[in-house]
GUNU-634977 format. One record per residue: residue in three letters; x, y, z of N, C-alpha, C, O in turn. Coordinates in Angstrom, 1 decimal, always signed. Example, Ala and Ser with C-alpha at 12.3 -4.5 7.8 and 13.67 -1.06 7.14 Angstrom:
BEGIN
[rec 'ala' [+13.2 -5.7 +7.8] [+12.3 -4.5 +7.8] [+13.2 -3.3 +7.8] [+14.2 -3.3 +8.5]];
[rec 'ser' [+12.8 -2.2 +7.1] [+13.7 -1.1 +7.1] [+12.9 +0.0 +7.9] [+13.4 +1.1 +8.0]];
This chain:
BEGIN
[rec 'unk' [-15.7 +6.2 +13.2] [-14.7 +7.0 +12.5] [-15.4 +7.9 +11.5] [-15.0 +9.1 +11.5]];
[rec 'unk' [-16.4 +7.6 +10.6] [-17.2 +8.3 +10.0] [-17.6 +9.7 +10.7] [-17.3 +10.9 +10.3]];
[rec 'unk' [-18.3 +9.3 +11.8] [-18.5 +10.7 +12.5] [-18.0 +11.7 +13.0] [-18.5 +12.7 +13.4]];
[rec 'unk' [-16.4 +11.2 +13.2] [-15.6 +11.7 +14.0] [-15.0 +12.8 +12.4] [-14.8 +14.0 +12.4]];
[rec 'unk' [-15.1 +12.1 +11.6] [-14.8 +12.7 +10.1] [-15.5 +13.8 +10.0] [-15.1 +14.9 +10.1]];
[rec 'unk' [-16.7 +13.3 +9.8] [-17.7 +14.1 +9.3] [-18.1 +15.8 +10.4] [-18.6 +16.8 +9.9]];
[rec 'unk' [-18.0 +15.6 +11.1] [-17.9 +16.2 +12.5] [-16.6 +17.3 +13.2] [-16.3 +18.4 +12.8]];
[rec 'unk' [-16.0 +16.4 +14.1] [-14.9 +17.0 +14.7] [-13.8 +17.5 +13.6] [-13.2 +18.5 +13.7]];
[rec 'unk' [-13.8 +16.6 +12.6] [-12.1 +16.6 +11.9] [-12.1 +18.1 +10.9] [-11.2 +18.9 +10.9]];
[rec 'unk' [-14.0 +17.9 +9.8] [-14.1 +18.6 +9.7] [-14.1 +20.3 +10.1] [-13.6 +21.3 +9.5]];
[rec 'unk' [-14.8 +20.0 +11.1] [-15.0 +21.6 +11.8] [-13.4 +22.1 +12.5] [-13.0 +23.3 +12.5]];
[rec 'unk' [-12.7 +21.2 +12.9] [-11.6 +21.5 +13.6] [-10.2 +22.1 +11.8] [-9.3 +22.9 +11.7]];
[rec 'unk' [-10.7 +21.5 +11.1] [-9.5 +22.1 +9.5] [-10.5 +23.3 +9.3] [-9.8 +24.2 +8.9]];
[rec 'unk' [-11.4 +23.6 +9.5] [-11.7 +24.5 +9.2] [-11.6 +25.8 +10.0] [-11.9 +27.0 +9.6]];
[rec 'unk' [-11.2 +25.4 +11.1] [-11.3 +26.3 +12.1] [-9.6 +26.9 +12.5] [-9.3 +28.0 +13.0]];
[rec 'unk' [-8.6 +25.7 +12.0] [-7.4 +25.9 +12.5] [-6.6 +27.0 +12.2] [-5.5 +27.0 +12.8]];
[rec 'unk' [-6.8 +28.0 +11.4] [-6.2 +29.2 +11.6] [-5.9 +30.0 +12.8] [-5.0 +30.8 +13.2]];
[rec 'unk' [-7.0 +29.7 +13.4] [-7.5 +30.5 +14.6] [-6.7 +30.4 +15.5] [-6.5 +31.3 +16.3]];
[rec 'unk' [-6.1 +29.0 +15.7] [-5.5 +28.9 +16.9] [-3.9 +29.2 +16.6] [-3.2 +28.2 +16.3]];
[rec 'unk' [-3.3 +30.5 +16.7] [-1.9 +30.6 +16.6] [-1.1 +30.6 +17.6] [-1.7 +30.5 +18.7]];
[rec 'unk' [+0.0 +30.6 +17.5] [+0.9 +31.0 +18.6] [+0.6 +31.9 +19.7] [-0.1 +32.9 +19.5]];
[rec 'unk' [+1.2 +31.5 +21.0] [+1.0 +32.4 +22.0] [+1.9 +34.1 +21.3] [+3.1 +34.1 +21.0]];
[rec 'unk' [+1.0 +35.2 +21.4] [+1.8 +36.6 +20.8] [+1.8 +36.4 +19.5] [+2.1 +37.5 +19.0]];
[rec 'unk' [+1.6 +35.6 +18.6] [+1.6 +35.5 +16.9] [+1.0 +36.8 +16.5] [+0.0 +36.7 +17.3]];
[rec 'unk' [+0.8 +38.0 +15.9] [+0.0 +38.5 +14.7] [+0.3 +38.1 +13.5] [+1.4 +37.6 +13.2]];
[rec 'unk' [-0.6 +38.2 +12.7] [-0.8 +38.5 +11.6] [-1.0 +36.9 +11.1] [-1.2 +36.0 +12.0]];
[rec 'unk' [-1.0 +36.4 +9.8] [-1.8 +35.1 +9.4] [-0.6 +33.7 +9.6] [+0.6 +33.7 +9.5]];
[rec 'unk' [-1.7 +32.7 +10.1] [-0.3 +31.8 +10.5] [+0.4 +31.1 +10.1] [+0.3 +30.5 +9.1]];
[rec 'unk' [+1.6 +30.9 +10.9] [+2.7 +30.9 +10.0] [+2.7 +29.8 +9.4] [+3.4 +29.7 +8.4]];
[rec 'unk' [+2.1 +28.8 +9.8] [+2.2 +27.1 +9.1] [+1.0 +26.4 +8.7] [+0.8 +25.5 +8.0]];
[rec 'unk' [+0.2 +27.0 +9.2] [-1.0 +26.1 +8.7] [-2.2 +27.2 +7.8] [-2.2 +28.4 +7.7]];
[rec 'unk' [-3.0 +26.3 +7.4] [-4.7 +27.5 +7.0] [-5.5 +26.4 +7.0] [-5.3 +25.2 +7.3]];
[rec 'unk' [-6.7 +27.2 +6.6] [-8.0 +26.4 +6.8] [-8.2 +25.8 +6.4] [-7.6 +26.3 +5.4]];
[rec 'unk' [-8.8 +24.8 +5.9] [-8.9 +23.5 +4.8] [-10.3 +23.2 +5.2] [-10.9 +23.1 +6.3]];
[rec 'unk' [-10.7 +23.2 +3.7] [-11.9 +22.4 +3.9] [-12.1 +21.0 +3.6] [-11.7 +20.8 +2.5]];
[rec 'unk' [-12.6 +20.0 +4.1] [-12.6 +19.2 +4.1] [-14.1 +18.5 +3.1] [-15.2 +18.9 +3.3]];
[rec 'unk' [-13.9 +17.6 +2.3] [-15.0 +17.3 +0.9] [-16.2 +16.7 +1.8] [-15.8 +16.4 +2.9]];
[rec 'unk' [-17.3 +16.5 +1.7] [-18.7 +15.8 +2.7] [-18.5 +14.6 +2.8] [-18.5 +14.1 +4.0]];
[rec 'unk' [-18.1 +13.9 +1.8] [-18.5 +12.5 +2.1] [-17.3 +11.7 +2.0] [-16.9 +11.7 +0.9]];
[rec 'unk' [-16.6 +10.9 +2.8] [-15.5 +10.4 +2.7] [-15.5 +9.0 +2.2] [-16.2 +8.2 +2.9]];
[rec 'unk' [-14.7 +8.4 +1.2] [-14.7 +7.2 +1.1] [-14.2 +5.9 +1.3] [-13.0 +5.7 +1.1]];
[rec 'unk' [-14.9 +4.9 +1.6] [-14.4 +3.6 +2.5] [-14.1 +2.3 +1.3] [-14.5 +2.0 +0.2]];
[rec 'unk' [-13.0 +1.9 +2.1] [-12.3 +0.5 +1.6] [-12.9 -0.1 +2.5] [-11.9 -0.3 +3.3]];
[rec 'unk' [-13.9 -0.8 +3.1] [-14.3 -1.4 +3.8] [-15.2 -3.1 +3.2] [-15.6 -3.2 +2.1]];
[rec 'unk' [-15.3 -4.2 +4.1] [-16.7 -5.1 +3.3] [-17.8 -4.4 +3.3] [-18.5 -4.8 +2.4]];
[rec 'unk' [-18.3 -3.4 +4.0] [-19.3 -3.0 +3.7] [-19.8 -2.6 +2.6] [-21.0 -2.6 +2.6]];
[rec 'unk' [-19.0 -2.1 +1.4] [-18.7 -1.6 +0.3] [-19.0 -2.4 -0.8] [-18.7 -3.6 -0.6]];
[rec 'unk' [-19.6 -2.3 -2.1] [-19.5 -3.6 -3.0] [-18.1 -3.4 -3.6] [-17.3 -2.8 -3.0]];
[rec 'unk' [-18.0 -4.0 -4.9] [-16.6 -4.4 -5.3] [-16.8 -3.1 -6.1] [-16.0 -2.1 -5.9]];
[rec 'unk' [-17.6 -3.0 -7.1] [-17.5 -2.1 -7.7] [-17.6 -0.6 -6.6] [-16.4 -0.2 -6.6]];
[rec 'unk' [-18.0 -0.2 -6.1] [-17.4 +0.8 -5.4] [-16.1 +1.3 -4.6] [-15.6 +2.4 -4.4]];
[rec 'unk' [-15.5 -0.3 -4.4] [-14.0 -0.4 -3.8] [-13.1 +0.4 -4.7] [-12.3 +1.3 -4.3]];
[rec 'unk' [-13.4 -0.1 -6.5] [-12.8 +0.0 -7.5] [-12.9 +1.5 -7.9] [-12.0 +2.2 -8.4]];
[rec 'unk' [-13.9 +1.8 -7.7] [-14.3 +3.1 -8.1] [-13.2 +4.0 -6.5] [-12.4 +4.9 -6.9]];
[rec 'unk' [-13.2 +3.6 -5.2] [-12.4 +4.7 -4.3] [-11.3 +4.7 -4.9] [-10.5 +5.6 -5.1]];
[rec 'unk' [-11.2 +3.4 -5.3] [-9.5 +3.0 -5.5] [-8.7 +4.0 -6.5] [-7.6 +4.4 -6.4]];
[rec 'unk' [-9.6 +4.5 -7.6] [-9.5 +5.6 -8.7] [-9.3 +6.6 -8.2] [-8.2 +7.2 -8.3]];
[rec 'unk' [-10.5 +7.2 -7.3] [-10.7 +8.0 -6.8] [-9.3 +8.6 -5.8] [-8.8 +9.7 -6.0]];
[rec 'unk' [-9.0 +8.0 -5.3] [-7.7 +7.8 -4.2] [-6.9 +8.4 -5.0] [-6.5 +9.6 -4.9]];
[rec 'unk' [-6.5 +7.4 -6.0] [-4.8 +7.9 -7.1] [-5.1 +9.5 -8.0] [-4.7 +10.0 -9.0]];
[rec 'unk' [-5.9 +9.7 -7.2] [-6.2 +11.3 -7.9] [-5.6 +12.3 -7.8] [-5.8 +12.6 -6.6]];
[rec 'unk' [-4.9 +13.2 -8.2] [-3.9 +14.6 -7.7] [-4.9 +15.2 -7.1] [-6.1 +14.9 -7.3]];
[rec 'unk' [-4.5 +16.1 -6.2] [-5.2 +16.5 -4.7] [-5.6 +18.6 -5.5] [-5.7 +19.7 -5.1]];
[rec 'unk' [-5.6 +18.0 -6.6] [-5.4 +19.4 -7.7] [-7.1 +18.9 -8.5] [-8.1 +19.7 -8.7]];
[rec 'unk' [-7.0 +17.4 -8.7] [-8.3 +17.3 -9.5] [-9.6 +17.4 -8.7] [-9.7 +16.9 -7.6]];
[rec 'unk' [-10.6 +18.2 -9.4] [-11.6 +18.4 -8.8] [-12.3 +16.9 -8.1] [-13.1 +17.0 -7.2]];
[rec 'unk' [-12.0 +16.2 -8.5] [-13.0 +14.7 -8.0] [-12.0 +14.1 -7.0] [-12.3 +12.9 -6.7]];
[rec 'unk' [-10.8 +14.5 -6.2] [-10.2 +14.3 -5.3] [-10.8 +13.7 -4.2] [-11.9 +13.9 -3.8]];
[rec 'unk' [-9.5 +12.7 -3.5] [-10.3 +12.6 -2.0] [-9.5 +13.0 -1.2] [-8.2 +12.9 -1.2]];
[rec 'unk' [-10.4 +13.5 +0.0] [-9.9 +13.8 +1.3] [-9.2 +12.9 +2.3] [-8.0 +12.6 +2.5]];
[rec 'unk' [-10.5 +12.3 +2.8] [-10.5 +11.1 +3.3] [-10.6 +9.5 +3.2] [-11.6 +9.1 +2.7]];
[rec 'unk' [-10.2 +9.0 +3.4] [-10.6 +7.4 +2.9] [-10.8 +6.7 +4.5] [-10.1 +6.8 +5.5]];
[rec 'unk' [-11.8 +6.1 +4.2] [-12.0 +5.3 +6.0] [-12.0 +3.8 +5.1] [-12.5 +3.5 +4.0]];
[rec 'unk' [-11.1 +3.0 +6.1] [-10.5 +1.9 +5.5] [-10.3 +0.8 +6.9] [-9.5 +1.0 +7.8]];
[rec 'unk' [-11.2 -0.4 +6.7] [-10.8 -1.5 +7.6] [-9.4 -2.3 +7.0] [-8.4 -1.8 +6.5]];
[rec 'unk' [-9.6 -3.6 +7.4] [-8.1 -4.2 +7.2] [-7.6 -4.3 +6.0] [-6.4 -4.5 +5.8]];
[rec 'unk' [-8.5 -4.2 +5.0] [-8.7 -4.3 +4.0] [-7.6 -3.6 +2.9] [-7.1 -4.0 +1.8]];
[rec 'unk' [-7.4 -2.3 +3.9] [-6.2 -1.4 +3.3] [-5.1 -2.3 +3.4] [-4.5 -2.4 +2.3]];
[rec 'unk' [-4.5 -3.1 +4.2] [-3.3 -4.2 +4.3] [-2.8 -4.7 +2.6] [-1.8 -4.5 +2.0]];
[rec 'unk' [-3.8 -5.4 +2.3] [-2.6 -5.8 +0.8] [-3.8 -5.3 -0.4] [-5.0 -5.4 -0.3]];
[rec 'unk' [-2.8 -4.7 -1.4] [-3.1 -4.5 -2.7] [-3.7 -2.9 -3.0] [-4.5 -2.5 -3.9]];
[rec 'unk' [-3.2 -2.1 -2.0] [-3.4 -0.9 -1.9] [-1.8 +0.5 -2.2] [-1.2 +1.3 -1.4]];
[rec 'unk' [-1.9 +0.1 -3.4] [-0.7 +1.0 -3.8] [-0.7 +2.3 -4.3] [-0.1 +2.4 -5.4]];
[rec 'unk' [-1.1 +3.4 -3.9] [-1.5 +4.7 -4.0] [-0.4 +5.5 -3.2] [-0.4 +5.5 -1.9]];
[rec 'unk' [+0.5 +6.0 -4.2] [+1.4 +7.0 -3.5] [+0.8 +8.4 -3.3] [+1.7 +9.1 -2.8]];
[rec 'unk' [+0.0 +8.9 -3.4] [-0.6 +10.0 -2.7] [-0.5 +10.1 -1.3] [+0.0 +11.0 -0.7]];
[rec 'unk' [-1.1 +8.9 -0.7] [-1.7 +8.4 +0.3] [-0.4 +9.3 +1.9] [+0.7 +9.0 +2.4]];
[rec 'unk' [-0.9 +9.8 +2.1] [+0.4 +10.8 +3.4] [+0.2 +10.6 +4.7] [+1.2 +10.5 +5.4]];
[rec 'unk' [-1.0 +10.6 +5.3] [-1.4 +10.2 +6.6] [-2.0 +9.2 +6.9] [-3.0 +9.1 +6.2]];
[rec 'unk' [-2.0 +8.4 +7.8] [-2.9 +7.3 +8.4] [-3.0 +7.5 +9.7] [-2.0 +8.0 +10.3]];
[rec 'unk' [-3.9 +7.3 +10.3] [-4.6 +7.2 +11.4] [-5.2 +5.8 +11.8] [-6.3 +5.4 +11.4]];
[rec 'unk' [-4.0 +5.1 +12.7] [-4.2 +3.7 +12.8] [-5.5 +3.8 +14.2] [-4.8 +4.1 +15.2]];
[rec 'unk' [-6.3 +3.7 +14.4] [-7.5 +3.7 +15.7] [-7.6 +2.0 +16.1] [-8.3 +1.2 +15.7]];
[rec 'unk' [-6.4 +2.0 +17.4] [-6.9 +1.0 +18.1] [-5.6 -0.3 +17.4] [-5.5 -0.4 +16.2]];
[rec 'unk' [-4.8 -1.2 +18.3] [-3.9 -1.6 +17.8] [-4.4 -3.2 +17.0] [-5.0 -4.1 +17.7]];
[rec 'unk' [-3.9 -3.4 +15.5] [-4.2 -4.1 +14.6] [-4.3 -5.6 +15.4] [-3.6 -5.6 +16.5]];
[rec 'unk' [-4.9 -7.0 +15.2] [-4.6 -7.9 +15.9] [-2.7 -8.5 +15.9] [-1.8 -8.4 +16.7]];
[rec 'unk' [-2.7 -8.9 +14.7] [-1.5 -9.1 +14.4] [-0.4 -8.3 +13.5] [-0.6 -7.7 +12.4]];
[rec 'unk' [+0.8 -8.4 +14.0] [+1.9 -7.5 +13.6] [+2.4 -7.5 +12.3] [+3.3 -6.7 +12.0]];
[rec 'unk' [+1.8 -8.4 +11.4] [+2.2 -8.5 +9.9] [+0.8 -8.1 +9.4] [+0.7 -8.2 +8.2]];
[rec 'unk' [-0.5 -7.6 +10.2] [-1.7 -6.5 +9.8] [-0.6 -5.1 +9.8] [-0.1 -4.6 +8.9]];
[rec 'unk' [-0.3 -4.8 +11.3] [+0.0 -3.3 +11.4] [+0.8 -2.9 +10.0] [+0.5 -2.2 +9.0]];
[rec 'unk' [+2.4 -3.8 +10.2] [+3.4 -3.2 +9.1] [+2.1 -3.4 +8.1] [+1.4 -2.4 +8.0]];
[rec 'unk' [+1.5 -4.4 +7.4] [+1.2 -4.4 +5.9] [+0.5 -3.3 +5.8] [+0.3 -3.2 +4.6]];
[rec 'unk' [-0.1 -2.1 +6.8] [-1.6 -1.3 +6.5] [-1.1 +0.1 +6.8] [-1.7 +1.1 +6.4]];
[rec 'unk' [+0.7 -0.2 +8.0] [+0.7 +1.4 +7.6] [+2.2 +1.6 +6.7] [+2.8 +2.6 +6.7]];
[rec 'unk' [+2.4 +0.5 +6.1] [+3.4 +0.6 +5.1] [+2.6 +1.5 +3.3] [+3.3 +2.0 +2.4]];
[rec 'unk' [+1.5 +1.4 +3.3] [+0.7 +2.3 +2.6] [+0.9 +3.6 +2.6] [+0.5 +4.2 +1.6]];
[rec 'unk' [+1.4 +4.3 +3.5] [+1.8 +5.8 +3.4] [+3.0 +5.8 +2.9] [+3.7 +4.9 +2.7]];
[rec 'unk' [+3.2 +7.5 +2.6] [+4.7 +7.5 +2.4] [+5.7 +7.0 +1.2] [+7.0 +7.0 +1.2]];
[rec 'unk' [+4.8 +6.5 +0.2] [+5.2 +5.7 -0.8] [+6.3 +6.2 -1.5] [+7.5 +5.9 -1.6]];
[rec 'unk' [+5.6 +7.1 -2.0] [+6.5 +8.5 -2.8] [+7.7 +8.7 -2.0] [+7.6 +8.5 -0.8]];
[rec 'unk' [+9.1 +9.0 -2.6] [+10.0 +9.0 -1.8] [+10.0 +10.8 -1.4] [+10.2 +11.3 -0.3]];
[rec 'unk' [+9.8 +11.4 -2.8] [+9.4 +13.1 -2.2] [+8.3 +13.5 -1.2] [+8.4 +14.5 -0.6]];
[rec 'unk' [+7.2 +12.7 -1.1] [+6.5 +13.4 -0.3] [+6.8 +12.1 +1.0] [+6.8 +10.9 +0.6]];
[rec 'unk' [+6.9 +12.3 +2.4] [+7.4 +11.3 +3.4] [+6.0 +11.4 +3.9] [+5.3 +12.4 +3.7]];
[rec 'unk' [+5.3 +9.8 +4.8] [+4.0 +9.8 +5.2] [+4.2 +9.7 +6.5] [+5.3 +9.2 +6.9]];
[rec 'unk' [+3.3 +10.1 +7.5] [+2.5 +10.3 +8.6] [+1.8 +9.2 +9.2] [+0.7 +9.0 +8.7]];
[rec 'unk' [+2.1 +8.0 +10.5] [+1.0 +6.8 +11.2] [+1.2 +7.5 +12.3] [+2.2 +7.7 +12.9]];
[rec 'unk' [-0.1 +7.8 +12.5] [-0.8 +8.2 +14.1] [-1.1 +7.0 +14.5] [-1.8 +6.3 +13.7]];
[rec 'unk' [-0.9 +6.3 +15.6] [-1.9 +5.1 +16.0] [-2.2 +5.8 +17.3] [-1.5 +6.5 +18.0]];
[rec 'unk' [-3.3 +5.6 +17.3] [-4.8 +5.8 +18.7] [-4.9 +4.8 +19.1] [-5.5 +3.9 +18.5]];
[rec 'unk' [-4.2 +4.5 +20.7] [-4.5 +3.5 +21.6] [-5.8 +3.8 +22.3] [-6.1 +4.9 +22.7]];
[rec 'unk' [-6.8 +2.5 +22.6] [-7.4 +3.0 +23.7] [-7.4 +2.3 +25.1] [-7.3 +1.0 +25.2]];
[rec 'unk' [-7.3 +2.9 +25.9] [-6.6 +2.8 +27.2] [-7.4 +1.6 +27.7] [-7.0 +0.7 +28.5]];
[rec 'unk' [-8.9 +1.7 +26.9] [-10.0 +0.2 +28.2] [-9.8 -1.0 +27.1] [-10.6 -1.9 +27.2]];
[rec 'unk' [-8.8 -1.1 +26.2] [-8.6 -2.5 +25.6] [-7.0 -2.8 +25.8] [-6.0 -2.1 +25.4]];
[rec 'unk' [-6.9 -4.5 +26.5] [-5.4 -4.4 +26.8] [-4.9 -4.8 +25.5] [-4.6 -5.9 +25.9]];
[rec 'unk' [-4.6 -4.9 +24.4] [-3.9 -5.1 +23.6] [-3.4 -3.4 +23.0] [-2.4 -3.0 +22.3]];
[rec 'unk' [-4.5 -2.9 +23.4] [-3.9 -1.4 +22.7] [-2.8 -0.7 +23.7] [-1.8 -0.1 +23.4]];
[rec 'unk' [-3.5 -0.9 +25.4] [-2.5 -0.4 +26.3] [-1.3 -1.1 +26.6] [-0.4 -0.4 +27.1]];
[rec 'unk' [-1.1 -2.9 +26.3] [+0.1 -3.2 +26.1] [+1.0 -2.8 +24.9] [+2.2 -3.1 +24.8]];
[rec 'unk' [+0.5 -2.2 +24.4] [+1.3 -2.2 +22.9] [+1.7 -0.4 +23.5] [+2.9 -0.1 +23.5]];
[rec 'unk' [+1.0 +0.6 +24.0] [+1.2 +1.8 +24.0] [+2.5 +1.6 +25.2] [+3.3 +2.5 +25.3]];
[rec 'unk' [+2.6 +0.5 +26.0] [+3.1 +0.7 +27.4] [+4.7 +0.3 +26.8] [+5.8 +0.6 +27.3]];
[rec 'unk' [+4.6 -0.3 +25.6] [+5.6 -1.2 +25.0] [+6.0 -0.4 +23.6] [+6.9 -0.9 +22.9]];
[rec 'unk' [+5.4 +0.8 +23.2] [+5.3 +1.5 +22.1] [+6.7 +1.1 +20.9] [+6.7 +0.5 +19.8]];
[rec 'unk' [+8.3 +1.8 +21.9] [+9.3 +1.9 +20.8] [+10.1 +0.4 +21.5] [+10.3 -0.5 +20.7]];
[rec 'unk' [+10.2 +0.4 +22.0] [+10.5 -1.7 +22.3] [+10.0 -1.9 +20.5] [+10.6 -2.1 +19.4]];
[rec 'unk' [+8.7 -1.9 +20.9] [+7.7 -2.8 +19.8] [+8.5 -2.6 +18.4] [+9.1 -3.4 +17.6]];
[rec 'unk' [+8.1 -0.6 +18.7] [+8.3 -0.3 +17.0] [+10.0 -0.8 +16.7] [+10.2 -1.2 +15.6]];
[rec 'unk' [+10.8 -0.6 +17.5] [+12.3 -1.1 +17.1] [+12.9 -2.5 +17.2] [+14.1 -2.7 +17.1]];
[rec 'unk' [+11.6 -3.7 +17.4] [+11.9 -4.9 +17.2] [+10.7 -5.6 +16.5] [+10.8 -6.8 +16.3]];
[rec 'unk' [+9.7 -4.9 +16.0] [+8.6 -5.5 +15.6] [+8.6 -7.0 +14.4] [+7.8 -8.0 +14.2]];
[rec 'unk' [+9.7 -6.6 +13.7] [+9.7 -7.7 +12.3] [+10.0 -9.4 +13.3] [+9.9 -10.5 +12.8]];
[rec 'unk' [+10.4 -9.2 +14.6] [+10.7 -10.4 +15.1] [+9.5 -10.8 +15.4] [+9.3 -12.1 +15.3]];
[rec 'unk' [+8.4 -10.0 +15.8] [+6.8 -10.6 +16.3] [+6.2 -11.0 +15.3] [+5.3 -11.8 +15.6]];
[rec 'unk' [+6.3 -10.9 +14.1] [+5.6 -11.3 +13.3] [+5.3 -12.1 +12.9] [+6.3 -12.6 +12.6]];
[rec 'unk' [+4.0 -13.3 +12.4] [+3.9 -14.7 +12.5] [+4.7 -15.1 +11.0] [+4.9 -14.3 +10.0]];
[rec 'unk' [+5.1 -16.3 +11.1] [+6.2 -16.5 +10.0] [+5.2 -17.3 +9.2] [+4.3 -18.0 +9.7]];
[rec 'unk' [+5.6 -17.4 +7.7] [+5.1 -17.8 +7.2] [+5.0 -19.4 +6.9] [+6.1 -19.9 +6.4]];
[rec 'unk' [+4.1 -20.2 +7.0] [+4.2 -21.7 +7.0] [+4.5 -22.3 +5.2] [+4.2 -22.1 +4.0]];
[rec 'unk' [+5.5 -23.1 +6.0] [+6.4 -23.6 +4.3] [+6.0 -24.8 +4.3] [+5.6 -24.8 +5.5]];
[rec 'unk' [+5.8 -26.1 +3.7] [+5.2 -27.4 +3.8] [+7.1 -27.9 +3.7] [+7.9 -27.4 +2.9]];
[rec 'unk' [+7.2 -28.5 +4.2] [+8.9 -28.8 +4.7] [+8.6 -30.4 +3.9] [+7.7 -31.3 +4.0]];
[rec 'unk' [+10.2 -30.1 +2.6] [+10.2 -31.3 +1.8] [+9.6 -31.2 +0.5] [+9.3 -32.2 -0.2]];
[rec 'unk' [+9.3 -29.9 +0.4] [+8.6 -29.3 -1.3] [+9.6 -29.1 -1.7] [+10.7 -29.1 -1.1]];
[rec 'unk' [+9.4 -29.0 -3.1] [+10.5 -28.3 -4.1] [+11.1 -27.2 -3.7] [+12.2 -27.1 -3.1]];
[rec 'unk' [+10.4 -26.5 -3.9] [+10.4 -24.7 -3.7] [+11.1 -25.1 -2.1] [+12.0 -24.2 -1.8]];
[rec 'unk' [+11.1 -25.5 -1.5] [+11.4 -25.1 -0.1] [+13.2 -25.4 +0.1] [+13.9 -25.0 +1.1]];
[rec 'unk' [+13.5 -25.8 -0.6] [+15.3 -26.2 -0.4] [+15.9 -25.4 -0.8] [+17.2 -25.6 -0.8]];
């Protein structure tokens, strides 16, 4: 995903003026070119803690301050304790194992009630859990809280009655 960043996503915001409407003149009507910042930053284990802490700042940043981020590349990690209402697009690549990952990781966008967020998920066609889930897409998305593993209660606790 890094490279695809670094690379395609790049070159392609920068380039997207260009491609207008069939017959469009003149500058276009919805989009411009964006550049996108070099180095994108990761919520990943690969990361130490102190640097998690430091994107995590980084992230809650107005898209106005110069020390802004673009991008954030994030394993599952983004799932709990990731509360940044900036946060607008996700790009889920490849479907999460379990259905209480997906809701927890793309319930992260969209926070803000003024600004509404964006999940792209990217199936890939040669793993069957992504192509059952694409074949099954709005089934899924319009029944999903039923798939979800439930949480184990120790039956005959306090708290449990």
């Amino acid at each position: 995903m890094r490279r695809l960043v670094e690379d395609e996503v790049r070159r392609l915001c920068l380039m997207r003026e260009e491609r207008r409407p069939v017959g469009f003149k003149g500058p276009h009507p919805w989009v411009a070119n964006r550049e996108i910042k070099v180095e994108p930053v990761e919520l990943t284990s690969r990361e130490s803690t102190y640097m998690i802490a430091k994107a995590k700042d980084l992230l809650g940043r107005h898209h106005t301050d110069e020390q802004h981020v673009d991008v954030a590349l994030a394993s599952n990690m983004i799932s709990v304790g990731v509360d940044i209402e900036r946060l607008g697009l996700m790009v889920v690549a490849g479907q999460p194992k379990t259905t209480s990952e997906y809701i927890q990781s793309s319930s992260r966008v969209g926070r803000d009630v003024n600004r509404p967020g964006l999940v792209v998920t990217v199936m890939n066609v040669h793993r069957p859990r992504d192509r059952s889930h694409y074949e099954r897409f709005r089934t899924y998305h319009e029944s999903f809280l039923s798939f979800r593993r439930g949480d184990s209660v120790t039956p005959f606790s306090g708290p449990s009655h």
